[in-house]
C-alpha positions, 0 to 999 in steps of 0.5 A: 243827626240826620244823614244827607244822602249821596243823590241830595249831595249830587244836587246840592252841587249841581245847584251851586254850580248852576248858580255861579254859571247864572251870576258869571253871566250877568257880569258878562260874556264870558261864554268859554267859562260859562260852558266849562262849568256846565259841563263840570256838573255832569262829572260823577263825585267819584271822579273829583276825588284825587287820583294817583298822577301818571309819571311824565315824561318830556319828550319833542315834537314838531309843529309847523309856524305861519312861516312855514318854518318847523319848530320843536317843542317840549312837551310833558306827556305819559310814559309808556313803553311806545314813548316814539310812537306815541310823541309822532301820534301828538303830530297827527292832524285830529281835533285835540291835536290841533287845538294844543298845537293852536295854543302855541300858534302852531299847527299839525303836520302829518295827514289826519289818520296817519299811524306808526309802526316803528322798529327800533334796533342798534341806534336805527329807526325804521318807521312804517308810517300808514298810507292816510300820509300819502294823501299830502296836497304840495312838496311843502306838505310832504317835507315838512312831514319828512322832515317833522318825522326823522327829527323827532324820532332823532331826538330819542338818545337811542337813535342814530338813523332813521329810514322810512316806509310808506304802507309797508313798502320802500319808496324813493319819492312820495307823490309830489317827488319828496325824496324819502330813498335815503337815511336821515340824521335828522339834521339841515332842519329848516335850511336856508337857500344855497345860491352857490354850490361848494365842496368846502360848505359847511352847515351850521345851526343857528336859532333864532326868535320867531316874529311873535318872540314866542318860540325859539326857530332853528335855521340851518345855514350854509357857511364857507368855512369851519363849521365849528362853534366860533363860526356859529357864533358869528353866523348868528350875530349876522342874524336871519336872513331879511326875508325870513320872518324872524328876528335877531338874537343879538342886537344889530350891532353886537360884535363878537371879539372872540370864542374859545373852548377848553375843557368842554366850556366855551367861552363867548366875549360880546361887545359892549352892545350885548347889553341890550339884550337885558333891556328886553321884555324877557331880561334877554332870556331868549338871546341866552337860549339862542346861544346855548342851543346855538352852542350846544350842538357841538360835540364836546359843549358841557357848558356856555359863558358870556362876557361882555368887553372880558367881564362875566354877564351876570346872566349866563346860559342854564346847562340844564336848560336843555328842553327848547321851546317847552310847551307849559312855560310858552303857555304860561306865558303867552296864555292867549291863542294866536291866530295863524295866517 
């Protein structure tokens, strides 16, 4: 039997690749499928064949919505020993960057350019971010990559405290007078407006729909008493503030008769008007998420349960589900790229 040689095979499927690109054409205009196909034929045989995988790892990062709000998300990527340096990278404004962020109808936050230095000892972070971040337009801008670094370097389960540099120097102000003095928690993400100024006010974190329902947006809002899981609770029954571009978790009606805690497990009794949550597009998985990330920001929460009028809810919050907003699911769910304003 006659052996076919390695170049023949080359342009055997070189051929049939062209091939289909021809007959995608004809039945339409499906310009984005026609040029991955061409472009999948310059690819070598060698590097079809099956590769070892690279382990993964999650890890949070956060873009900027049409809102202006900062949202985290999920996202899996490879493991190396620079995991931090590597998460802040993935918000740098670049090509490749910016087009992942765009599928989630996200964008970037930090200047084009931009590198990291980050020394890690005793639960504190300091990061040396380069000089290509001073070069933010507006206050908006800076905070946002403020607060887009302390938060994701506070995601890490090994710190504690994040101070900052700037080209290799202490600064108190950024250009455009965004304080950067001090030592972040990474917490008051997103805050609301403070009308009035009390010794006593507390601050909670709500999370709330986005107005596409896409995404999960964290909120921190001022409360006038215990800043403790029944007060959260309540605060996101209230629901967004009107101007905020966001929606409920809970229907505007729902009352909340009482929440308790014993044993790590906090227990939440809805009114009759939760159900209708279930009646949404998603089953009500993104009220459930609201609550548990609502829930689980205080310390001591192991898990979540919802009763309606004293009855268990069928549906009830995944402990495990820890990761918010994980890239893959949102993708998968909403595969088309959102147009931002």
């Amino acid at each position: 039997m006659k052996r076919i040689k390695r170049a023949d095979i080359e342009r055997i499927l070189i051929l049939c690749a062209a091939a289909l690109v021809v007959v995608l054409a004809l039945q339409g205009d499906d310009q984005t499928t026609s040029q991955v196909l061409v472009e999948q034929t310059s690819i070598p045989i060698e590097q079809t064949m099956s590769q070892p995988q690279a382990e993964m790892v999650s890890t949070v990062v956060f873009y900027e919505d049409g809102e202006g709000y900062l949202v985290p998300v999920t996202r899996q990527i490879e493991k190396t020993d620079g995991i931090a340096k590597a998460t802040l990278n993935l918000m740098v404004k670049s090509s490749v960057n910016d087009m992942q962020a765009a599928r989630l109808g996200l964008r970037t936050v930090i200047p084009e350019g931009t590198t990291f230095e980050i020394d890690i000892a005793d639960g504190k972070a300091n990061v040396n971010v380069s000089k290509e971040a001073l070069t933010c337009t507006s206050a908006a801008e800076e905070a946002l990559m403020v607060d887009a670094i302390t938060n994701t370097m506070a995601c890490f389960g090994s710190v504690e405290e994040v101070t900052l540099e700037f080209d290799g120097q202490k600064r108190s102000k950024l250009t455009y007078g965004t304080d950067v003095s001090g030592v972040f928690s990474g917490s008051n993400i997103n805050l609301e407006s403070v009308e009035t100024f009390s010794a006593d006010a507390g601050m909670v974190q709500l999370y709330f729909p986005s107005q596409t329902g896409r995404l999960l947006v964290p909120v921190t809002r001022t409360v006038f008493s215990n800043a403790d899981v029944s007060t959260a609770v309540l605060e996101l029954a209230k629901g967004p503030r009107g101007d905020s571009g966001l929606e409920r978790a809970l229907p505007p009606d729902c009352g909340v008769k009482n929440v308790t805690m014993k044993n790590g497990v906090v227990t939440i009794n809805f009114s009759q008007e939760f159900k209708e949550v279930m009646e949404n597009s998603d089953g009500g998985e993104q009220a459930i998420r609201a609550i548990l990330f609502t829930c689980s920001q205080f310390p001591g929460v192991k898990k979540v349960e919802v009763l309606v009028e004293g009855q268990k809810l069928e549906k009830q919050p995944d402990a495990a589900a820890t990761f918010i907003n994980e890239e893959a699911e949102v993708v998968s769910q909403y595969p088309g790229v959102v147009e931002l304003d």
